[in-house]
C-alpha positions in Angstrom: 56.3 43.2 -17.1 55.4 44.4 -13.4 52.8 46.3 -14.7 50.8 43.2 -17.0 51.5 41.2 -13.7 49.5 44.1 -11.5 46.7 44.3 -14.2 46.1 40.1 -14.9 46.1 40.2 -11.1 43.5 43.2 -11.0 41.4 41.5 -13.4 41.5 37.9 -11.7 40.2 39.9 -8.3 37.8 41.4 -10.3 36.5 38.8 -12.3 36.4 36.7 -8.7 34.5 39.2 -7.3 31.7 39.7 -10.0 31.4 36.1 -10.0 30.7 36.0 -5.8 27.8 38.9 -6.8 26.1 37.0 -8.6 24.0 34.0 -7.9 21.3 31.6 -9.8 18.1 30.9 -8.3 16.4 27.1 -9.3 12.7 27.2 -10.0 12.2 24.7 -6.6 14.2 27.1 -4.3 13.8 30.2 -2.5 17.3 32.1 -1.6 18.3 34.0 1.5 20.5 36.6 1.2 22.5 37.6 4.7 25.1 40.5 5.1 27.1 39.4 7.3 25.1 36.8 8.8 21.5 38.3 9.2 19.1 38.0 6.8 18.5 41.1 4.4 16.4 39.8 1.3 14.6 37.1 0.1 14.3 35.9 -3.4 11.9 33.7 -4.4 11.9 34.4 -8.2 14.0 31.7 -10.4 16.7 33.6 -12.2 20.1 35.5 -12.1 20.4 37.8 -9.1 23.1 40.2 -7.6 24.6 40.8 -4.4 27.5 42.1 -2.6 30.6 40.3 -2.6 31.6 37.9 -0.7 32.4 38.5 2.4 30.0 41.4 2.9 27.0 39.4 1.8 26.3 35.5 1.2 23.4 33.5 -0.1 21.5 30.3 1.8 18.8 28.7 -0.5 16.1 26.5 0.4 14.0 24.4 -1.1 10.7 25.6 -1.7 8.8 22.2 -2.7 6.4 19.9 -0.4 9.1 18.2 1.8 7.6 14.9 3.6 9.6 14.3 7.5 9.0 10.6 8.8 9.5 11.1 12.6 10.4 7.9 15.1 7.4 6.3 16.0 6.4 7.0 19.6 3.9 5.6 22.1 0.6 7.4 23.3 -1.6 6.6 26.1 -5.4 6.3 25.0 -8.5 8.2 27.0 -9.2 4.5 28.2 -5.3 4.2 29.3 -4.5 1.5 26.4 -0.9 2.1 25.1 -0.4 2.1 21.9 2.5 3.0 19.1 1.7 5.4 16.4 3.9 6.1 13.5 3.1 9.3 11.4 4.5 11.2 8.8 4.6 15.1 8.2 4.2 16.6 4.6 5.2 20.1 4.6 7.2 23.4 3.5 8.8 26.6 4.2 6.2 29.5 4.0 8.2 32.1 5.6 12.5 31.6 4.6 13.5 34.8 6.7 11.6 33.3 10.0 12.8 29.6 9.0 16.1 30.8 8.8 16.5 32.6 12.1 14.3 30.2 14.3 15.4 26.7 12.7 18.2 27.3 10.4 18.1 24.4 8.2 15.9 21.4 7.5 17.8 19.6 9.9 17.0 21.7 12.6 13.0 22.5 11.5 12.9 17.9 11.8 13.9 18.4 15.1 11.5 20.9 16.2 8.5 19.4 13.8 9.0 15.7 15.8 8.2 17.6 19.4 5.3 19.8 18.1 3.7 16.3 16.5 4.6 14.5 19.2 2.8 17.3 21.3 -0.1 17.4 19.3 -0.7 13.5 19.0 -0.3 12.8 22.4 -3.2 15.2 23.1 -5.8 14.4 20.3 -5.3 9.9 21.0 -5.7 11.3 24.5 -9.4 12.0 24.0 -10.4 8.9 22.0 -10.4 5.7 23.2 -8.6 2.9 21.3 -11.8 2.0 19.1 -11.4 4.8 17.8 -8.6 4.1 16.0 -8.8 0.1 15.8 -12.0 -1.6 15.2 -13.8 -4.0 13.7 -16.7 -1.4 13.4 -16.1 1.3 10.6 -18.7 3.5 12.5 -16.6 3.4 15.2 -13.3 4.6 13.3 -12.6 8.2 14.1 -8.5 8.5 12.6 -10.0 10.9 9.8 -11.0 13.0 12.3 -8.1 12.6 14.9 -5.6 13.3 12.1 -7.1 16.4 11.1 -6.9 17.7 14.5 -3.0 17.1 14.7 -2.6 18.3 11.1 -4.3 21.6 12.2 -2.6 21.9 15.8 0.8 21.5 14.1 -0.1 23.9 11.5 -0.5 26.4 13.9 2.0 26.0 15.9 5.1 25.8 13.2 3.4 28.3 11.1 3.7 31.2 14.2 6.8 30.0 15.6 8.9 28.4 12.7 7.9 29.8 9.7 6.7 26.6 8.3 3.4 25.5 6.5 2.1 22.0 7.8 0.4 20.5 4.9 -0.8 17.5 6.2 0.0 14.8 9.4 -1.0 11.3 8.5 -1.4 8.1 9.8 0.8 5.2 8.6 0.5 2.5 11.3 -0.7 1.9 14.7 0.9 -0.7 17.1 0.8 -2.4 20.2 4.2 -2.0 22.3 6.0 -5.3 22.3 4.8 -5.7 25.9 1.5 -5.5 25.5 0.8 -7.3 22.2 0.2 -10.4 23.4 -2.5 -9.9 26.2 -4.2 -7.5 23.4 -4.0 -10.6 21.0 -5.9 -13.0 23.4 -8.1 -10.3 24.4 -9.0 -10.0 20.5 -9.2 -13.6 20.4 -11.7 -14.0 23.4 -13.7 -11.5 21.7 -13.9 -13.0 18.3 -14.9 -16.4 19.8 -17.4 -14.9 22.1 -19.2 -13.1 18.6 -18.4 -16.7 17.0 -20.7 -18.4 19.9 -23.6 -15.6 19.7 -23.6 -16.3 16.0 -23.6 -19.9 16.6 -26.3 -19.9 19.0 -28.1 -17.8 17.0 -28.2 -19.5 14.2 -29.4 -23.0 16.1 -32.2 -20.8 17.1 -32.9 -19.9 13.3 -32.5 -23.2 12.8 -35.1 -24.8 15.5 -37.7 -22.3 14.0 -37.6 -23.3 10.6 -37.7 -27.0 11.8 -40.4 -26.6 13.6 -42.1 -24.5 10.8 -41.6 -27.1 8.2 -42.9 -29.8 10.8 -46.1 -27.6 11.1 -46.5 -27.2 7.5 -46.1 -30.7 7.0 -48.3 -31.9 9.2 -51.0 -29.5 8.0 -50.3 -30.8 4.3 -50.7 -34.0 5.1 -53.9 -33.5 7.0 -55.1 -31.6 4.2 -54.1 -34.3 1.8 -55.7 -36.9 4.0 -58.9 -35.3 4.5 -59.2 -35.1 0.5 -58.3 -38.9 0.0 -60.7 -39.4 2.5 -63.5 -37.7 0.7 -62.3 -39.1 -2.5 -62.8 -42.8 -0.5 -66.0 -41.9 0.6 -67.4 -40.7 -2.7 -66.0 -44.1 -4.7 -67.6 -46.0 -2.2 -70.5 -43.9 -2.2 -70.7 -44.4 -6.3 -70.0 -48.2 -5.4 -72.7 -48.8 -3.5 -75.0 -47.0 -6.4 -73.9 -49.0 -8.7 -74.5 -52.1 -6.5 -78.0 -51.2 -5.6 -78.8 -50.5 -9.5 -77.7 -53.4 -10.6 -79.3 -55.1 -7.8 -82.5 -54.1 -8.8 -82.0 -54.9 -12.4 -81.5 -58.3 -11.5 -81.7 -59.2 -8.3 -81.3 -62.7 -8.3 -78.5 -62.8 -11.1 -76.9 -60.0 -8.2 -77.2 -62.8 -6.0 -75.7 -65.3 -7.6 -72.4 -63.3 -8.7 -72.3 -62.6 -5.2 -72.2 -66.1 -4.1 -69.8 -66.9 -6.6 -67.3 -64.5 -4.9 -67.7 -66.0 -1.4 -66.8 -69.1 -2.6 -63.9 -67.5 -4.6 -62.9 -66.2 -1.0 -63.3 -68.3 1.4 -62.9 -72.2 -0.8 -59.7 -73.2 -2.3 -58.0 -76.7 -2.5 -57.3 -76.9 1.7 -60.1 -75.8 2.8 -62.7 -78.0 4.5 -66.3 -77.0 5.6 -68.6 -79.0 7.8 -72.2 -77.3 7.2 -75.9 -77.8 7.7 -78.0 -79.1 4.8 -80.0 -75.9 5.1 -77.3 -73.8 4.7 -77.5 -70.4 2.6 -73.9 -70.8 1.9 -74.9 -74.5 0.0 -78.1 -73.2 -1.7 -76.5 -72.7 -4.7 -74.6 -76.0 -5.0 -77.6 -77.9 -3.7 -79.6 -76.2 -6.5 -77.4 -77.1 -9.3 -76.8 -81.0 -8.0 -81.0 -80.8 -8.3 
């Protein structure tokens, strides 16, 4: 009875140890395994893998996908001393597990060190821009692209040597004022955009007062032009008038002469009007003539 006691216990030790040799690695991890607390082979293959029992030899995995770290948002001073709040993100993994481990130990610990080295390297690049650069109403004048890509590469260099960690990318999410300062930025903004308002203003009453003027100027030559036409249009009817007057004065010249009497009297006689005239008057030849 001892002896199936000794053996089932025997084979529980066993079977607990071949179960402590063996481990599984995940397709989005990379395993460390330590003897003893140092680091003696990395396995970055998914699969079943051995090692020596615990507690000769124990495995730490990582995880070997793109990680994204959100440090706090911290306030820079600009290369025209403006003071502004810039909140960034970190995308990136671990390139080298046996250096992660022994410099960082854990993801934890690699957040930690990642927030000084961005803080380091943000503080230098906004340091040589002024604050155009990175708000402005003036896309030429926008320079974050640029900025953003010198932290990303600064940061890469400096976790990749001392940390074993690849920097993928540092970007940009938002840019602030501290609380402080927002409100003389604000009426600063707002003096600005009232001061563009006026030059727009101004010079549009200029554009204005130009076109005026040009559409006086055309006017006035139109209707000189138009008046010069009517004029020769007058002068050529009256022209014509006085043609056809003259021929049919000489058709009949006393007939002419008669008709034109007939409209004097038309014009000046009606049933107020009293004239006191000679006897020898041209104006009563005709009269006198017919009471004859």
């Amino acid at each position: 009875m001892k002896q199936r006691f000794y053996g089932l216990a025997v084979l529980i030790v066993l079977l607990l140890l071949a179960r402590s040799a063996v481990f599984v690695v995940d397709e989005t991890q990379t395993a460390i395994v330590t003897q003893f607390g140092s680091p003696v082979r990395v396995v970055e293959e998914a699969g079943l893998n051995w090692k020596l029992p615990q507690p000769v030899q124990a495995v730490r995995f990582f995880d070997s996908r793109l990680l994204v770290f959100d440090p706090k948002p911290t306030e820079f001073l600009t290369n025209d001393k403006k003071n502004i709040v810039a909140d960034a993100y970190v995308a990136w993994r671990i390139a080298e597990p046996r250096t992660f481990l022994e410099t960082v130990t854990d993801r934890e610990g690699a957040e930690v060190r990642m927030a000084d080295i961005v803080a380091s390297e943000m503080g230098a690049a906004l340091g040589q821009y002024p604050l155009t650069a990175l708000i402005s109403t003036n896309p030429e004048e926008m320079r974050i692209t640029e900025i953003m890509g010198v932290v990303t590469e600064g940061c890469r260099a400096t976790a990749a040597a001392n940390f074993g960690i690849d920097v993928a990318e540092v970007r940009m999410k938002r840019l602030a004022f501290p609380e402080q300062n927002k409100q003389s930025v604000f009426d600063r903004m707002r003096a600005e955009r009232e001061r563009t308002a006026k030059r727009y203003r101004s010079e549009g009453e200029e554009e204005a007062i130009a076109v005026r003027a040009e559409a006086d100027r055309q006017r006035q030559e139109i209707l000189a032009t138009a008046y010069q036409e009517a004029e020769g249009i007058r002068g050529a009817g009256e022209a014509s008038a006085m043609r056809i007057y003259g021929a049919a004065y000489n058709a009949d010249p006393e007939f002419y002469e008669f008709l034109r009497t007939l409209e004097s009297y038309s014009t000046i006689l009606d049933d107020r009007t009293t004239l006191v005239l000679s006897s020898d008057s041209d104006l009563l030849e005709l009269l006198n003539s017919k009471n004859n």
